[in-house]
C-alpha positions as CSV (number, residue, x, y, z in Angstrom):
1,X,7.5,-58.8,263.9
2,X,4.8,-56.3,265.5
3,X,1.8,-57.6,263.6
4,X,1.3,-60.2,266.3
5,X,-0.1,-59.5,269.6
6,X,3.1,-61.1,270.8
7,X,6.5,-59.8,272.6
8,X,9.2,-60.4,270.7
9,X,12.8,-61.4,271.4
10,X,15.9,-61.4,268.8
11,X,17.8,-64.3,269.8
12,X,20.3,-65.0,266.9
13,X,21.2,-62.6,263.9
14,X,23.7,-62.7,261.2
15,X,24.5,-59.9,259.0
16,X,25.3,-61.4,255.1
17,X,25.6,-59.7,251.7
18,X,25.4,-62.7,249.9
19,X,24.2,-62.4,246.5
20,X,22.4,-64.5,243.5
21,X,21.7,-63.5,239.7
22,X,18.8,-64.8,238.8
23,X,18.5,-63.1,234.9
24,X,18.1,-59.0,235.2
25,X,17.9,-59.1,238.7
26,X,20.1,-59.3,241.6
27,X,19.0,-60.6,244.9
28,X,20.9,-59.9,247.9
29,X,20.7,-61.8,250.9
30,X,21.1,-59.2,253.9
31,X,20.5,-60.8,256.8
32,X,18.8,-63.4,258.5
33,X,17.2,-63.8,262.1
34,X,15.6,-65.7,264.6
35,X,13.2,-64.3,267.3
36,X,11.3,-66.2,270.0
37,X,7.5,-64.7,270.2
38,X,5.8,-64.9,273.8
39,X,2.2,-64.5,273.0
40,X,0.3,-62.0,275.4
41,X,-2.9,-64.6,275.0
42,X,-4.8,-67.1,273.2
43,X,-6.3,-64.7,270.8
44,X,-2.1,-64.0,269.6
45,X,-1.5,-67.8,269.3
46,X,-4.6,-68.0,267.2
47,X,-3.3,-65.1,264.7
48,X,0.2,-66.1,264.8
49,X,-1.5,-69.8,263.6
50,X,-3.5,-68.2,260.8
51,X,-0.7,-66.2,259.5
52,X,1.9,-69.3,259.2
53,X,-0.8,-72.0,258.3
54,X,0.4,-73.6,261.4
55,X,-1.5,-76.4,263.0
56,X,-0.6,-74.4,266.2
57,X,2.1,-72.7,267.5
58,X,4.1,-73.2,270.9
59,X,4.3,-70.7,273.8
60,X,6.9,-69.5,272.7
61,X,7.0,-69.5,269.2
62,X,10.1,-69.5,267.4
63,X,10.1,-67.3,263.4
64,X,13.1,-67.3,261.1
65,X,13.3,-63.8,259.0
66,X,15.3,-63.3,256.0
67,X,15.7,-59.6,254.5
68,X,16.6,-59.4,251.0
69,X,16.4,-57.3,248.4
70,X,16.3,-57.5,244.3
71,X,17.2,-55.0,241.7
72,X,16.7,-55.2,238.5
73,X,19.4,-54.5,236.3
74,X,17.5,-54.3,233.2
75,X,15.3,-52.3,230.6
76,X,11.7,-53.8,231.5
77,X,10.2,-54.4,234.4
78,X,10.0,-58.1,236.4
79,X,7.5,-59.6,238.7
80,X,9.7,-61.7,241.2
81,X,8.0,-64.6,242.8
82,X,9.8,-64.4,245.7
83,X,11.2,-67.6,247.7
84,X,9.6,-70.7,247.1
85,X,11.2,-72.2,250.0
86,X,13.4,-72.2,253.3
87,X,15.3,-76.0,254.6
88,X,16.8,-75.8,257.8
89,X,19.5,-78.0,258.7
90,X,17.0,-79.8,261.3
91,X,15.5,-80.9,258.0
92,X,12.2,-78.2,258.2
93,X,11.1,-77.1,254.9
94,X,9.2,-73.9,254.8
95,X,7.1,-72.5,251.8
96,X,4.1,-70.8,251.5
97,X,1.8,-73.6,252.2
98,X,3.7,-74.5,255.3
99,X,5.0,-72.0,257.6
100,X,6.2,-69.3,255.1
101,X,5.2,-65.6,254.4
102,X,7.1,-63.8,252.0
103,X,6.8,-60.2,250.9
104,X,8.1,-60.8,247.5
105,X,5.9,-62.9,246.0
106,X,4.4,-61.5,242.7
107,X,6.2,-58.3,243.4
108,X,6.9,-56.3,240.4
109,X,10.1,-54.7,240.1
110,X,10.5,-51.4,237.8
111,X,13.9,-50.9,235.6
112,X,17.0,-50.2,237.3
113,X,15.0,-50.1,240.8
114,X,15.8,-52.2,243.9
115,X,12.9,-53.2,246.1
116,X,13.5,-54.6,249.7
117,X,11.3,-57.7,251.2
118,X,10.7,-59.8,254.2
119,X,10.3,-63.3,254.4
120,X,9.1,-65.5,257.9
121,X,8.6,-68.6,258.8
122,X,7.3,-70.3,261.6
123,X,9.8,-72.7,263.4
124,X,8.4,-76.1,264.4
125,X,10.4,-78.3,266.8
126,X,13.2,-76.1,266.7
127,X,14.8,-73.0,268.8
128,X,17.1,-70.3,267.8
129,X,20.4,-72.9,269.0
130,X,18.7,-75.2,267.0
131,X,19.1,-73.4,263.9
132,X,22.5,-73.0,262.3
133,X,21.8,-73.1,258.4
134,X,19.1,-72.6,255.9
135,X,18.9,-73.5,252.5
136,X,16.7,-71.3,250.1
137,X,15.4,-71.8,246.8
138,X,14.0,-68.3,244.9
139,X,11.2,-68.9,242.2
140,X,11.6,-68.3,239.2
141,X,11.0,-64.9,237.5
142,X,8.5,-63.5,235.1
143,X,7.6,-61.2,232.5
144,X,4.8,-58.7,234.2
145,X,2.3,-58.5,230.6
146,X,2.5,-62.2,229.9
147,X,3.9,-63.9,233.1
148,X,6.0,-66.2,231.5
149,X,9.0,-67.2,232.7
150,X,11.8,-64.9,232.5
151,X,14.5,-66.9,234.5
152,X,14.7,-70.2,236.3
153,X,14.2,-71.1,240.2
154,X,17.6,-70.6,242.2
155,X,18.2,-73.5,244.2
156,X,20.7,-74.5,246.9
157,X,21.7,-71.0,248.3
158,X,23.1,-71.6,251.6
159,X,22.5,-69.0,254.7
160,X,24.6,-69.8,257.5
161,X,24.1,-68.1,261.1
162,X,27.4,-67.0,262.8
């Protein structure tokens, strides 16, 4: 979270290992996060708004992270399209088009190699002691010379801060 011109507080974390096979790969869920973000001026709210696609963010800002990793288990390599969305249990849904950034979209992943990622989403209407759960859903995966569909979307894969 250093990108933003913005000082940074970890206010809830939760260590996980939980994990989801989605065809040759496995995704591990390592942890997830919430920081508030205290702008340092108007120029840091305006990138923090770009970044997220926000209408605008608050002063502070609360973002959700989730750090997870895939490896693919298999003979060819995989482009993984990363998480296609975050529900909290406030009822926010995050994707890319609203409040979501995620490393792993249209990653490729080489045989028997295990690549880590970042995903964050802005938090509207919500603080850290808001947040208890998130529910994920990866996209699916595909083949990297034709990009058709190697394995389905993942839905329903519950996070749950401690």
């Amino acid at each position: 979270m250093s990108d933003f011109d913005a000082n940074g507080t970890l206010k809830k974390v939760t260590t996980l290992n939980k994990q989801a096979k989605q065809g040759d790969l496995t995704v591990t869920f390592s942890n997830i996060k919430i920081y508030s973000m205290k702008p340092k001026n108007a120029d840091a709210k305006k990138i923090a708004t770009t970044y997220f696609g926000a209408s605008g963010v608050n002063d502070p800002y609360f973002v959700v992270q989730i750090n997870w990793t895939a490896k693919n288990n298999g003979s060819k390599e995989v482009q993984t399209n990363g998480i296609d969305s975050v529900v909290t249990n406030t009822g926010q849904q995050l994707n890319a088009n609203a409040g979501l950034q995620d490393s792993g979209i249209g990653s490729t992943i080489q045989p028997n190699a295990t690549s880590d990622f970042e995903a964050n989403g802005l938090l509207k209407g919500a603080t850290d002691k808001n947040i208890s759960k998130l529910t994920v859903k990866l996209s699916n995966t595909a083949n990297t010379d034709t990009y058709e569909e190697v394995s389905p979307a993942i839905s329903n894969i519950v996070l749950s801060f401690k």
